[in-house]
C-alpha positions as CSV (number, residue, x, y, z in Angstrom):
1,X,-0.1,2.9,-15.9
2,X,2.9,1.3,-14.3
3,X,2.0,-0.7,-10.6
4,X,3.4,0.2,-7.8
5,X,5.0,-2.6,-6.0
6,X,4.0,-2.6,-2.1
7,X,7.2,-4.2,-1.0
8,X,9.6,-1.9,-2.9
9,X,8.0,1.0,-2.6
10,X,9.5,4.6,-1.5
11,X,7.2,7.0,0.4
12,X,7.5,8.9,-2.7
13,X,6.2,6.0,-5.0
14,X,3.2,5.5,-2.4
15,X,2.1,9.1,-2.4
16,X,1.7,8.4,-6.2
17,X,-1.3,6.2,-5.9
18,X,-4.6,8.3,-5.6
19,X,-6.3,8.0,-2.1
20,X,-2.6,7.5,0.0
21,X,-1.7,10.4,1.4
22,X,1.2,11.3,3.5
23,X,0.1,9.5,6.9
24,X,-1.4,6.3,4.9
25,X,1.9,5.7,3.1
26,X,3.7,6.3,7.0
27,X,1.6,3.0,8.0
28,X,2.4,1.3,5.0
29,X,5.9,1.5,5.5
30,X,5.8,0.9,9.1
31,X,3.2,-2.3,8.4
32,X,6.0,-3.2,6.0
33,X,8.9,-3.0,8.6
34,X,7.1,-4.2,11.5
35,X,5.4,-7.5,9.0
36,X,8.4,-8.2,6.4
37,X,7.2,-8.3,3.0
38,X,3.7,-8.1,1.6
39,X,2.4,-11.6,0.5
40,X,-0.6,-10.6,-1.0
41,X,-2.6,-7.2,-2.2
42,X,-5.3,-8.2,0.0
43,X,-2.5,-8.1,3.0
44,X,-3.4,-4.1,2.6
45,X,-6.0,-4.2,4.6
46,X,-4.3,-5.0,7.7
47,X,-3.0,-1.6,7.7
48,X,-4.7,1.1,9.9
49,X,-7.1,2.5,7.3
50,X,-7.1,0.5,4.8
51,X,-10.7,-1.1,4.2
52,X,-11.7,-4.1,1.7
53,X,-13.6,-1.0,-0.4
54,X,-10.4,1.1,-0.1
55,X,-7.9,-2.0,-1.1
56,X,-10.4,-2.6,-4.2
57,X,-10.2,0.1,-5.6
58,X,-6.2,0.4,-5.5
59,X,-5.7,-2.6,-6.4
60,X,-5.2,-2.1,-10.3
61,X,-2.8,0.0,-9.3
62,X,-0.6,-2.0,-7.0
63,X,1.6,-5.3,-7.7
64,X,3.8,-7.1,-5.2
C-alpha cells in the first residue's frame, strides 16, 4: 500500500486513509497551512482529534 505523504497531500489523498473523514482531513490541511510543513508523524497529534491511539494506528499508512 502506497503512504500518503502529510505534507503533500490533497483532501482527496487524505480521505483515503481509513478513520479521516471529511472534517479530520479539513484540520489537517488547515494544521498544515496555519504550522508549515509536517516534521514528524507524531506532529499528527497536534491536530484537533487526532490522539496518540488514533496517530498509531495510521501511521503505517502515512510518510512525510
Amino acid at each position: 500500500q502506497e503512504k500518503i505523504n502529510l505534507n503533500q497531500a490533497t483532501k482527496e489523498d487524505l480521505m483515503k486513509i481509513s478513520g479521516i473523514g471529511d472534517k479530520k482531513a479539513d484540520k489537517i490541511l488547515a494544521y498544515r497551512q496555519s504550522h508549515g510543513q509536517f516534521k514528524t508523524i507524531e506532529e499528527l497529534q497536534n491536530v484537533d482529534g487526532f490522539g496518540e491511539k488514533t496517530v498509531a494506528k495510521l501511521k503505517d499508512q502515512l510518510a512525510v
